[in-house]
SEPAMAR-880062 format. One line per 10 residues: number of its first residue (from 1); their letters; for each residue y, z negated, x of N, C-alpha, C. Coordinates in Angstrom, 1 decimal. Atoms other than C-alpha are relative to their C-alpha. Layout:
N
NUM = a = Y,Z,X,Y,Z,X,Y,Z,X; ...
//
This chain:
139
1 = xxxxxxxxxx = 1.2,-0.8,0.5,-1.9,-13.9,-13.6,-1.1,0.0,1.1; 1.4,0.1,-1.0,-5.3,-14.7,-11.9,-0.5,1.8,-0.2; 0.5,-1.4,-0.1,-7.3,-11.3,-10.9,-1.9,-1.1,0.4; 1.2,0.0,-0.6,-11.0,-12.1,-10.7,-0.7,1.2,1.0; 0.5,-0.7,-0.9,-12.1,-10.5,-7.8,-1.9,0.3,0.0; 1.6,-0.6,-0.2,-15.5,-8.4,-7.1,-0.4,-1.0,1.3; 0.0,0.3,-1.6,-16.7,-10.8,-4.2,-1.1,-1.1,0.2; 0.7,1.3,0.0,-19.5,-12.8,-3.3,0.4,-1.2,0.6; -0.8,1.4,-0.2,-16.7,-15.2,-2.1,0.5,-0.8,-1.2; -0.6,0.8,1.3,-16.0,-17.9,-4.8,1.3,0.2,0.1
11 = xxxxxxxxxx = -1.3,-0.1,0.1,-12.6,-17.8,-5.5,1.0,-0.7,0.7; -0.8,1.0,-1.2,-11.7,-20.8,-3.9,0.1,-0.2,0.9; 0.1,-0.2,-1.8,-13.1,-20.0,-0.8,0.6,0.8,0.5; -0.7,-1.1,-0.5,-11.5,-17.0,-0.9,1.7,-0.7,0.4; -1.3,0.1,0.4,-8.0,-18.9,-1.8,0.4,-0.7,1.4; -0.4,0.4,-0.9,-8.4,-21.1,1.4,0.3,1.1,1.1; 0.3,-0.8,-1.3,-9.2,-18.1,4.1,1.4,1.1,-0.6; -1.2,-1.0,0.6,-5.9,-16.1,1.9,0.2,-0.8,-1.5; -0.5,-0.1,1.0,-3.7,-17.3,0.0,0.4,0.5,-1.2; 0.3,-1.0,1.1,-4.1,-15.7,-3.4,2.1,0.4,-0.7
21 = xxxxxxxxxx = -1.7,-0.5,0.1,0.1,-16.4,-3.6,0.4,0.9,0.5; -0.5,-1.0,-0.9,0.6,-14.0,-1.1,-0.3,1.5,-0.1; 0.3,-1.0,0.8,-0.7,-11.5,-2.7,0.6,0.7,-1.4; -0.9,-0.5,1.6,1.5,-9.3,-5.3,-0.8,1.3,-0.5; 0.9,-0.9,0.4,-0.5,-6.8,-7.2,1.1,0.4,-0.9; -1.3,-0.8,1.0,2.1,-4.1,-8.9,-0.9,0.8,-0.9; 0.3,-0.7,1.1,1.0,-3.2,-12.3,0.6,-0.3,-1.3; -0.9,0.1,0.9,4.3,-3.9,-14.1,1.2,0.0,0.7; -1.5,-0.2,-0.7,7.9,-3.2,-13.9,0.5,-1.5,0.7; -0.3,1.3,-0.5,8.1,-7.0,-13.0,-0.3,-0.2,1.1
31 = xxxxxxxxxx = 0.4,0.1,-1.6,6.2,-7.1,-10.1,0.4,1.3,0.9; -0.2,-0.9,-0.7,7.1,-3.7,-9.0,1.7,-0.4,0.7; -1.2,0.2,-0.5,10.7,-5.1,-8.9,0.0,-1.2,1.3; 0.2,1.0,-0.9,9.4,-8.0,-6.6,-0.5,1.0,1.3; 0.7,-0.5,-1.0,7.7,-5.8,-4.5,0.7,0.8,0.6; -1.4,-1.2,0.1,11.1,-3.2,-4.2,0.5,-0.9,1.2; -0.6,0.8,-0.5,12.7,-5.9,-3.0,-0.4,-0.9,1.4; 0.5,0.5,-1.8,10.5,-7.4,0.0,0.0,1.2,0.9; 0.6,-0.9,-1.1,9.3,-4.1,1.4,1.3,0.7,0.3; -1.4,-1.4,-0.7,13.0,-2.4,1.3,1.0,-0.8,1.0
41 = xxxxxxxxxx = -0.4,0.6,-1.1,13.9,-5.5,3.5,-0.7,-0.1,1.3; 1.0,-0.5,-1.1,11.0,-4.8,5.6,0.0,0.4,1.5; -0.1,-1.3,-1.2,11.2,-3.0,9.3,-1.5,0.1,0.7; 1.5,-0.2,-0.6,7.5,-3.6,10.1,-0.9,-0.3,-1.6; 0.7,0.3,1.2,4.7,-2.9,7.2,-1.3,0.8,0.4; 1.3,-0.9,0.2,1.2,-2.3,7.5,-0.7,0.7,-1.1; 0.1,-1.3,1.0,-0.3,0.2,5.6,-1.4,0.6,-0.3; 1.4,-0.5,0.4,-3.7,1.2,3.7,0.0,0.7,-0.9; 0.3,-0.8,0.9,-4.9,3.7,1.7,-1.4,-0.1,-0.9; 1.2,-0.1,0.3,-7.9,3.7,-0.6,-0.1,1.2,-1.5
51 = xxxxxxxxxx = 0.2,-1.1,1.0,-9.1,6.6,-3.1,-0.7,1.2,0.6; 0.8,-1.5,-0.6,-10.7,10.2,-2.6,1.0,0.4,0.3; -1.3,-0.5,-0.7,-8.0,11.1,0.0,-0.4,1.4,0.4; 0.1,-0.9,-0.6,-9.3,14.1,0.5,0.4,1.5,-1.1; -0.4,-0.9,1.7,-8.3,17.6,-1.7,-0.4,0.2,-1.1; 0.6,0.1,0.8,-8.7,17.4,-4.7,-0.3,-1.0,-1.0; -0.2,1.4,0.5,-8.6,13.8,-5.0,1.2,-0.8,-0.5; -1.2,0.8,0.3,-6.5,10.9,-5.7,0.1,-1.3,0.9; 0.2,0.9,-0.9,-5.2,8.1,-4.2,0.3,-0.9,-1.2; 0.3,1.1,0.8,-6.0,4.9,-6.1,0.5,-1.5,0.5
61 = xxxxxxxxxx = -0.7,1.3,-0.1,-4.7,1.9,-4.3,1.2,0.0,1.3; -0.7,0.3,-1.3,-2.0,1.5,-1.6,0.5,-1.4,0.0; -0.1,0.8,0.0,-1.7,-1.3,0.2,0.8,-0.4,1.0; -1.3,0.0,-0.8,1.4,-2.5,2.3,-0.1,-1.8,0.4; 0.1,1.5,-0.4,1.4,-5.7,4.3,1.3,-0.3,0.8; -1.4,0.6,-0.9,5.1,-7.4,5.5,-0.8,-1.7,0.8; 0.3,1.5,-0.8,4.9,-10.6,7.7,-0.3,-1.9,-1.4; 0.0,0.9,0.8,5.2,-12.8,4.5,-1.1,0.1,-1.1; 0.3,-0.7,0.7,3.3,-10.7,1.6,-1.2,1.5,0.1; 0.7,-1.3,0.0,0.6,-8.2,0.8,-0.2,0.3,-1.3
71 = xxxxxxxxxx = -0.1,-0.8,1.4,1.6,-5.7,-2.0,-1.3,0.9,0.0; 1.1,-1.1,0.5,-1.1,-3.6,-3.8,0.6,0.4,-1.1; -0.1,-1.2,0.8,-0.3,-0.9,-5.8,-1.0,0.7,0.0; 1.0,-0.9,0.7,-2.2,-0.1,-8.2,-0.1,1.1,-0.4; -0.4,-1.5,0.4,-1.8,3.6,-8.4,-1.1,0.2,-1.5; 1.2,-0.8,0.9,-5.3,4.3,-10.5,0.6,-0.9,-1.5; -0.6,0.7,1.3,-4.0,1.4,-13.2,0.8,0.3,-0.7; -1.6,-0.1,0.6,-0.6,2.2,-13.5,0.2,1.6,-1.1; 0.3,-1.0,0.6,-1.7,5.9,-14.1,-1.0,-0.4,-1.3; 0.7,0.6,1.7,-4.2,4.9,-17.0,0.4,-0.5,-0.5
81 = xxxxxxxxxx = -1.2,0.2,1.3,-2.0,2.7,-18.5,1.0,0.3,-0.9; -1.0,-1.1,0.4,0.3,5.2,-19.3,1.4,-0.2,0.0; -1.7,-0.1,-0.2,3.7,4.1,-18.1,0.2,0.6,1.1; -0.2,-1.2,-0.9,4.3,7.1,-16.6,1.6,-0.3,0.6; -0.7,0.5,-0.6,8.1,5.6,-16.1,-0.5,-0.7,1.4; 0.3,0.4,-1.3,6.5,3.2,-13.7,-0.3,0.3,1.3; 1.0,-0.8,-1.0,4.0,5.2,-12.3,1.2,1.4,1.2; -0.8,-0.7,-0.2,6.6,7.6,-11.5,1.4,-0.7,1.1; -0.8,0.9,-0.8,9.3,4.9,-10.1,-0.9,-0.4,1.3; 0.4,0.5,-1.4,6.4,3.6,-7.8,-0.5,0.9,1.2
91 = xxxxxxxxxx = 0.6,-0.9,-1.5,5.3,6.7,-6.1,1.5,0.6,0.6; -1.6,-0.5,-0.6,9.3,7.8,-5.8,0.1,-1.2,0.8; -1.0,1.1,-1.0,9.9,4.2,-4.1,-0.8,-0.1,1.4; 0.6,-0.5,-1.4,6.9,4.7,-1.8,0.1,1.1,1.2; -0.1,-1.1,-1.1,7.6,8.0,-0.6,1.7,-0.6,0.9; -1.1,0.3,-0.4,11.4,6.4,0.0,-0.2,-1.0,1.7; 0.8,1.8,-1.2,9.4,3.2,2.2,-0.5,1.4,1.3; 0.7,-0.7,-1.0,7.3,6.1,4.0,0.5,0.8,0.9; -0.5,-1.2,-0.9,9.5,8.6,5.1,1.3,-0.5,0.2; -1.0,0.7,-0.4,12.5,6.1,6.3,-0.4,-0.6,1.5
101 = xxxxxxxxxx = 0.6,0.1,-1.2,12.3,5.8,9.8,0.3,-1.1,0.4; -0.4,1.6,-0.1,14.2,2.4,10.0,-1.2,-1.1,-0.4; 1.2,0.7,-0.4,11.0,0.9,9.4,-1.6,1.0,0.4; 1.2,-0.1,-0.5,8.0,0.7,11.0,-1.7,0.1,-0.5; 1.4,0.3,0.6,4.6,1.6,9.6,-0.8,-0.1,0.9; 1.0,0.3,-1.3,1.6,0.0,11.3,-1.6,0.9,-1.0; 1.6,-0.6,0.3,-2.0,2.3,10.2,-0.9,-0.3,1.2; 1.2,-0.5,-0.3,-5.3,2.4,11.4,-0.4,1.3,0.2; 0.3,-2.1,0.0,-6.2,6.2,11.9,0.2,0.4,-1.1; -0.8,0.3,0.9,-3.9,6.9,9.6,0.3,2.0,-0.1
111 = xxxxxxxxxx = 0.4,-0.8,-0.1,-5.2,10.8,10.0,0.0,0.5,-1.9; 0.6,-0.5,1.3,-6.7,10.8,6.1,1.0,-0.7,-0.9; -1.1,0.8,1.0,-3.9,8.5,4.8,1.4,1.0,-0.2; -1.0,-0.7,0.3,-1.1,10.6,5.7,-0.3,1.3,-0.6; 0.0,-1.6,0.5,-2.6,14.0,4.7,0.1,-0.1,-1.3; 0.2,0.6,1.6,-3.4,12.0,1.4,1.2,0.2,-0.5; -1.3,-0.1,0.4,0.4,11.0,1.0,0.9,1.6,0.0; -1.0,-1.6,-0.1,1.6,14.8,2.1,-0.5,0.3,-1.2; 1.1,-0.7,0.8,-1.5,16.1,-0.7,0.6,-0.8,-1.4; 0.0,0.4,0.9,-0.6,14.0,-3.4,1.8,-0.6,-0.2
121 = xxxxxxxxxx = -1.1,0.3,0.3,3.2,12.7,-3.1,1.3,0.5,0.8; -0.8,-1.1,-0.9,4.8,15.5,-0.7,1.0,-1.3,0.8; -0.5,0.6,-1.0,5.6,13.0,1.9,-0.3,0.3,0.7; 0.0,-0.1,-1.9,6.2,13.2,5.7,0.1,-1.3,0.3; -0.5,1.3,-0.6,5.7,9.7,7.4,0.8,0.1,1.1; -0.8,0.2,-1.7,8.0,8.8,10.0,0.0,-1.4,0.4; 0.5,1.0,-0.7,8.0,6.2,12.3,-1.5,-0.7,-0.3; 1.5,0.0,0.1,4.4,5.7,12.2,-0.5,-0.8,1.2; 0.7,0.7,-1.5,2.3,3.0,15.2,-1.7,-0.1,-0.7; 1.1,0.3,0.6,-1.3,3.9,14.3,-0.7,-0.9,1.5
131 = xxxxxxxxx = 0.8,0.5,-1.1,-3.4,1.5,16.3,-1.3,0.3,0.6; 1.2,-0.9,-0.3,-6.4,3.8,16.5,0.2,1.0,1.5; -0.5,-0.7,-0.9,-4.3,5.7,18.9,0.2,-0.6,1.1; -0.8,0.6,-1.7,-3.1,2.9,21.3,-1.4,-0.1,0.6; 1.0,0.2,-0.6,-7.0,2.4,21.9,0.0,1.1,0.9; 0.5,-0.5,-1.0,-7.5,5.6,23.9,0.9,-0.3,1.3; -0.9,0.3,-0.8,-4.6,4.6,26.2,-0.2,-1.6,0.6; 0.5,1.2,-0.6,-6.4,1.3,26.7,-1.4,-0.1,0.7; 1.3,-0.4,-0.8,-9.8,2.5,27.7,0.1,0.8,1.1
//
């Protein structure tokens, strides 16, 4: 399944600078089972949030990067589509990924991401390496 992307990159330019294979976008029990299955073998996964993470809001995409793979979960999709089975399986297998301390999540200031996941899918992260944080210990 092609995704046309928003991007003033052509496609193909985009496809050399990232491979568009390496990319799994979960917005079916098919790919959500592909994506089950890389990240629960995982111990290092980087980690993005995007949506109105703040109260009130929602979170609309999370994005999880392994050494091989970069899953997107489509939160805002899955909810509008109405397979609330899904939708429901994907935020229970994330909170399972996030608050497992056997792997490693890597964030960015990871401040508005986590309050997000406590605010919206009553998670605690653990094991957490934001790299926003190792900078003041470098300056």
């Amino acid at each position: 399944k092609k995704y046309k992307l928003d991007s003033a990159i052509p496609l193909d330019e985009l496809e050399k600078m990232i491979p568009l294979s390496k990319i799994i976008v979960i917005d079916s029990p098919s790919s959500f089972s592909k994506a089950k299955a890389l990240l629960s073998e995982s111990k290092i996964v980087g980690v993005d949030l995007e949506g109105d993470l703040n109260h009130g809001g929602m979170i609309e995409l999370v994005q999880c990067a392994t050494a091989e793979k970069v899953v997107i979960f489509d939160i805002y999709g899955i909810r509008k589509g109405g397979d609330q089975s899904l939708y429901s399986s994907v935020i229970h297998f994330l909170k399972q990924i996030f608050e497992d301390p056997s792997i490693c999540k890597v964030f960015h200031d990871s401040r508005s991401d986590s309050l997000a996941l406590h605010l919206f899918g009553d998670c605690c992260l653990q094991n957490v390496f934001d790299v926003s944080a190792i900078h003041v210990f470098i300056l």
